[in-house]
C-alpha positions as CSV (number, residue, x, y, z in Angstrom):
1,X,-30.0,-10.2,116.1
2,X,-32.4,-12.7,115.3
3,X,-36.4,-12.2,114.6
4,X,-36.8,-13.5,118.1
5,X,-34.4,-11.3,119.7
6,X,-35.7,-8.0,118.1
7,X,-39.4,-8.9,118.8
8,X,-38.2,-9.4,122.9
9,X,-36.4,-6.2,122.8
10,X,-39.4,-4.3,121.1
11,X,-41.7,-5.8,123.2
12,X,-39.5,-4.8,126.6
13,X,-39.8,-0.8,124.6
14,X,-43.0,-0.8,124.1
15,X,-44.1,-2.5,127.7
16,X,-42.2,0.4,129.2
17,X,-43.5,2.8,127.0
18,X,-47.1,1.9,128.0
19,X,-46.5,1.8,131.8
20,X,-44.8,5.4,131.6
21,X,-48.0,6.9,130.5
22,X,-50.2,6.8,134.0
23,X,-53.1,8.3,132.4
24,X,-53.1,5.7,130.4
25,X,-53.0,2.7,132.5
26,X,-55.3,4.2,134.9
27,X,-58.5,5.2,132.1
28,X,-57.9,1.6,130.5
29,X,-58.4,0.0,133.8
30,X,-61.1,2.3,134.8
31,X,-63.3,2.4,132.5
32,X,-64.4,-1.4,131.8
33,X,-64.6,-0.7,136.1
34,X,-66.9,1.9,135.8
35,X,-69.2,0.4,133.1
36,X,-69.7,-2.7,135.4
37,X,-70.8,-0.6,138.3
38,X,-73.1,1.7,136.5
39,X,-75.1,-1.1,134.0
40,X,-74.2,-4.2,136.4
41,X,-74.8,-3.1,140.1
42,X,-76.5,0.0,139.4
43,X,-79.1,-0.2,136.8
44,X,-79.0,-3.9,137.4
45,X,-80.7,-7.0,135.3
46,X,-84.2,-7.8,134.9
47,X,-85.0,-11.0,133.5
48,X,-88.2,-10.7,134.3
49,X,-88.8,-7.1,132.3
50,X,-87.9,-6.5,128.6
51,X,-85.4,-3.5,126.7
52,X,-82.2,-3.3,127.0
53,X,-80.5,-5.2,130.2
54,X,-83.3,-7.5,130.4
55,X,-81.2,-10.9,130.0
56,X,-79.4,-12.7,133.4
57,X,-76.0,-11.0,134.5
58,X,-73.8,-13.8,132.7
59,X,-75.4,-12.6,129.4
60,X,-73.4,-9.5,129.3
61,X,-70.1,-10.8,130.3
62,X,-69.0,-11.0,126.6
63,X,-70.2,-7.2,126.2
64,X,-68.2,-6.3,129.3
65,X,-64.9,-8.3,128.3
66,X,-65.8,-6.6,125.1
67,X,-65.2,-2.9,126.0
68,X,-61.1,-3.7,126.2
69,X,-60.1,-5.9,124.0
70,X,-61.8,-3.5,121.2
71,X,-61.3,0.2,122.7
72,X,-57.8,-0.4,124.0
73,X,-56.5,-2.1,120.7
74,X,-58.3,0.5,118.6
75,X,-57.0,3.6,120.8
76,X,-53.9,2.8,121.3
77,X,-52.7,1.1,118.2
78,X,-54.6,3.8,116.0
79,X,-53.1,7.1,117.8
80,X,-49.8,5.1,117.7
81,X,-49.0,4.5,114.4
82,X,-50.7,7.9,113.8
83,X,-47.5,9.3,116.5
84,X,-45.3,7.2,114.6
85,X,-46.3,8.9,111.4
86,X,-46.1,12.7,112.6
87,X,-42.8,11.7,114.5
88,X,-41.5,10.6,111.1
89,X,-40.5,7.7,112.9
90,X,-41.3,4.3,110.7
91,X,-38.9,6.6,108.0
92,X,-36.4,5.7,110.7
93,X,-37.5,1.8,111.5
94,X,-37.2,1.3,107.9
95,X,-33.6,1.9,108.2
96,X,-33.4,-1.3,111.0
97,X,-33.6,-4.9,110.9
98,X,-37.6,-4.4,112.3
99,X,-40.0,-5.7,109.8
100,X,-43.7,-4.0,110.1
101,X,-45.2,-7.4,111.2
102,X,-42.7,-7.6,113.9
103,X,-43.4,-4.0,115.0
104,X,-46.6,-5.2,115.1
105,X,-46.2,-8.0,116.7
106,X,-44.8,-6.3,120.0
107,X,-47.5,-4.1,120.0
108,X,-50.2,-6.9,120.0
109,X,-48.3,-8.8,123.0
110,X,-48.1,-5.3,125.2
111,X,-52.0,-5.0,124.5
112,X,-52.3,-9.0,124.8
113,X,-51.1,-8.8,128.3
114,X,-53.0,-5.4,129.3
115,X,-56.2,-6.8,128.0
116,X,-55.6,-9.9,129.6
117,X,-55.3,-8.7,133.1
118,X,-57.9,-6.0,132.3
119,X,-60.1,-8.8,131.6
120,X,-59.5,-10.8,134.7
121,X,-60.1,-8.0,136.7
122,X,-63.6,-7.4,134.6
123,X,-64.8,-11.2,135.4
124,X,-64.2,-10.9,139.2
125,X,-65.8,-7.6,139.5
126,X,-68.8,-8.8,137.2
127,X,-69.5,-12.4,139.6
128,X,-68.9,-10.1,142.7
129,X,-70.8,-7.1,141.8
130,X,-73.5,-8.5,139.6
131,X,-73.9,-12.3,140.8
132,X,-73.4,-13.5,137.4
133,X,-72.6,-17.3,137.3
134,X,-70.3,-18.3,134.8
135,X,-68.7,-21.1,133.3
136,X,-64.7,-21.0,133.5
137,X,-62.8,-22.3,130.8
138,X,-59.4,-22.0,129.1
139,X,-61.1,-21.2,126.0
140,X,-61.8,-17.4,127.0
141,X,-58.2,-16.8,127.2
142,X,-58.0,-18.1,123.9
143,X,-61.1,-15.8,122.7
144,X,-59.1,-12.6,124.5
145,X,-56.1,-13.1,122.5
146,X,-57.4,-13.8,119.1
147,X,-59.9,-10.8,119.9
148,X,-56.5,-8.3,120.4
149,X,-54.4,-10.2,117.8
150,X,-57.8,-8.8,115.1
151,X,-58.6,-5.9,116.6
152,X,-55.1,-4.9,117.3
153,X,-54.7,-5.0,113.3
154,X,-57.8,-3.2,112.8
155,X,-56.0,-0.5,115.0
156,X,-52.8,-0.4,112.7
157,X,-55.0,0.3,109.7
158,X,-57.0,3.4,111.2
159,X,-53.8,4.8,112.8
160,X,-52.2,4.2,108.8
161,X,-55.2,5.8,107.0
162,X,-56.2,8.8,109.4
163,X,-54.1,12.3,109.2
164,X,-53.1,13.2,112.6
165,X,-53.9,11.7,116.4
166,X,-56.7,13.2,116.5
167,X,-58.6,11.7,113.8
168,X,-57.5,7.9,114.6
169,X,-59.3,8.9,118.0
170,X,-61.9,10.0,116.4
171,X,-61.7,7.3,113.4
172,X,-61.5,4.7,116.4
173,X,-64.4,5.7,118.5
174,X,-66.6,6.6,115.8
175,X,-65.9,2.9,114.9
176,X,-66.0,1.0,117.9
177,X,-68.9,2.5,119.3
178,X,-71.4,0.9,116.8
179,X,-69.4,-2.4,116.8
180,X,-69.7,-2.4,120.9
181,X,-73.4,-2.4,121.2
182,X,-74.7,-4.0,117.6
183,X,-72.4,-7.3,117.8
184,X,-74.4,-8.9,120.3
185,X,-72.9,-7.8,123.5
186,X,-75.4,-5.7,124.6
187,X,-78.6,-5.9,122.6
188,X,-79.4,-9.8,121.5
189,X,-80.4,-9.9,117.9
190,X,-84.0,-10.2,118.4
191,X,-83.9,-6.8,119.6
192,X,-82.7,-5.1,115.8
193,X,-84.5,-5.5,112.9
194,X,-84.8,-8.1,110.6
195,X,-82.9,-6.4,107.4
196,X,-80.0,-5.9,109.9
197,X,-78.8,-9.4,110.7
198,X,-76.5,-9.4,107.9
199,X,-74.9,-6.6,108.9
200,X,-74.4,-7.7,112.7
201,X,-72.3,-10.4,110.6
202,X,-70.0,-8.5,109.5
203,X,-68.5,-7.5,112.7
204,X,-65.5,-9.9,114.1
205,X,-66.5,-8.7,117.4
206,X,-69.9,-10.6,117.4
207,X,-68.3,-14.1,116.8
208,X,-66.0,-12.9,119.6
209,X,-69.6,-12.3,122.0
210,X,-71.2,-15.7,120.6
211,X,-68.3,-17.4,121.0
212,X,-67.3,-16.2,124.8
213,X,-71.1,-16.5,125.4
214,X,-71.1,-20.1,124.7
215,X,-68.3,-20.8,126.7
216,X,-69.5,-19.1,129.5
217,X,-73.5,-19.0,129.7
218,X,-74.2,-22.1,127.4
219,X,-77.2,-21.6,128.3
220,X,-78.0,-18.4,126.1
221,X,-79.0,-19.0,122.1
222,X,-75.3,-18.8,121.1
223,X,-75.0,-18.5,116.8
224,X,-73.0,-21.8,115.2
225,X,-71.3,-18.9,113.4
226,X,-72.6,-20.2,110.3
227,X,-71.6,-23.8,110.2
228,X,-74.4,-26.5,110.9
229,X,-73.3,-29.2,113.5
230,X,-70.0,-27.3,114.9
231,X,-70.0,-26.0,118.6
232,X,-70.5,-22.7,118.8
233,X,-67.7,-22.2,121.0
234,X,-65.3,-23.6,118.3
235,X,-67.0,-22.3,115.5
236,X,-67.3,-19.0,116.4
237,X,-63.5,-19.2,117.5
238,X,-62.5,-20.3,114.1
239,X,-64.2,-17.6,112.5
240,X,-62.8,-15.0,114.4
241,X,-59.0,-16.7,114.4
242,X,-59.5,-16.2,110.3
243,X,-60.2,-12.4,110.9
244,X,-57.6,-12.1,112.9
245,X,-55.2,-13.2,110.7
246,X,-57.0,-11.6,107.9
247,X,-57.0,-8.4,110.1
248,X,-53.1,-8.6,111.3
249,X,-51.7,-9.2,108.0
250,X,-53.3,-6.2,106.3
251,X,-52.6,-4.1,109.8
252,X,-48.8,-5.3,108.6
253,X,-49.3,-4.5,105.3
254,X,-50.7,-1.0,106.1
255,X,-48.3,0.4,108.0
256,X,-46.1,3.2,106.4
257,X,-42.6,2.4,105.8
258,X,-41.5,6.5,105.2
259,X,-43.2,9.5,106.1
């Protein structure tokens, strides 16, 4: 079988394995749903006030769009390599054709197309519920993917490096939580302190937030992720399609070939 063939028929696996587990479609459609109602038609926008929520309603789409393509990547890749591992189970894929980055690979086109729905679902509730007015553009599909494709390997290496389930769940959230609300999704840089900025950085989700940001309220300060002259909407792409390779490759690399 060729590398083609056995990516298709681990995709087709792991597509069924997701859509078996009702618990877990449900929570990761749910709970991007229930953080729009709550900080988007609940507590509401004031861009007349100051704190937290005080930009327009299409500031926080990149925050929204956030909360799945990093929490769903994260959870499930983490706890499944971590089941893979207890299961004794890559000792057994190292006995097929199945490379790591093809395993991998499968995983991150599942999530791809969970995210992406996810997502879809996230922008219609966000203009319905919040009024947001957005720009649409092909380019956020684009920023969704490369998003999963980097945090997806990000996933691989906590579920690789943790010791059971439960600590890649922990590992994951304990992770993702900062990353959520200091990459600029939430809370706009002005907002942190000074001596922090470099930090913010450091997290590929923030030139995921610039970048959808740009595309779809070009009117917010969106960073030129570093590179004078260069739309931020490409810029900020570029830098996160370098993570993401940089992040898939040693997601590869990390995980286990025996138990």
């Amino acid at each position: 079988m060729s590398s083609l063939g056995r990516l298709r028929a681990q995709i087709d696996a792991d597509w069924r394995s997701f859509t078996r587990r009702r618990t877990a479609v449900f929570f990761t459609f749910f709970f991007p749903v229930i953080l729009i109602v709550i900080f988007g038609a609940l507590v509401r926008t004031d861009p007349t006030g100051g704190g937290l929520f005080a930009e327009p309603a299409a500031y926080y789409v990149p925050g929204y769009l956030a909360v799945v393509v990093l929490f769903t990547p994260f959870s499930r890749l983490g706890s499944e390599v971590a089941r893979h591992r207890e299961g004794n189970r890559f000792e057994k894929l190292a006995t097929t054709p199945l490379s790591r980055a093809e395993w991998l690979g499968s995983q991150t086109v599942v999530n791809a197309a969970i995210i992406g729905l996810a997502s879809l679902l996230i922008l219609v509730l966000v203009v319905v519920l919040t009024g947001a007015e957005i720009v649409y553009s092909p380019l956020v599909v684009l920023y969704v993917f490369v998003g999963v494709v980097c945090f997806c390997g990000i996933g691989a290496m906590i579920g690789s490096y943790t010791d059971s389930q439960d600590g890649a769940v922990a590992a994951s959230n304990a992770l993702g939580l900062p990353l959520l609300f200091l990459s600029e999704t939430f809370v706009p840089l002005e907002q942190l302190p000074d001596w922090f900025e470099p930090v913010v950085a450091l997290s590929p989700l923030t030139y995921f937030a610039r970048g959808v940001r740009a595309v779809t309220y070009p009117e917010a300060a969106a960073g030129t992720a570093g590179v004078a002259g260069v739309d931020p909407a490409l810029g900020n792409l570029a830098v996160l399609a370098a993570l993401a390779v940089l992040g898939f490759a040693l997601g590869a690399r990390s995980i286990p070939r025996t138990d």
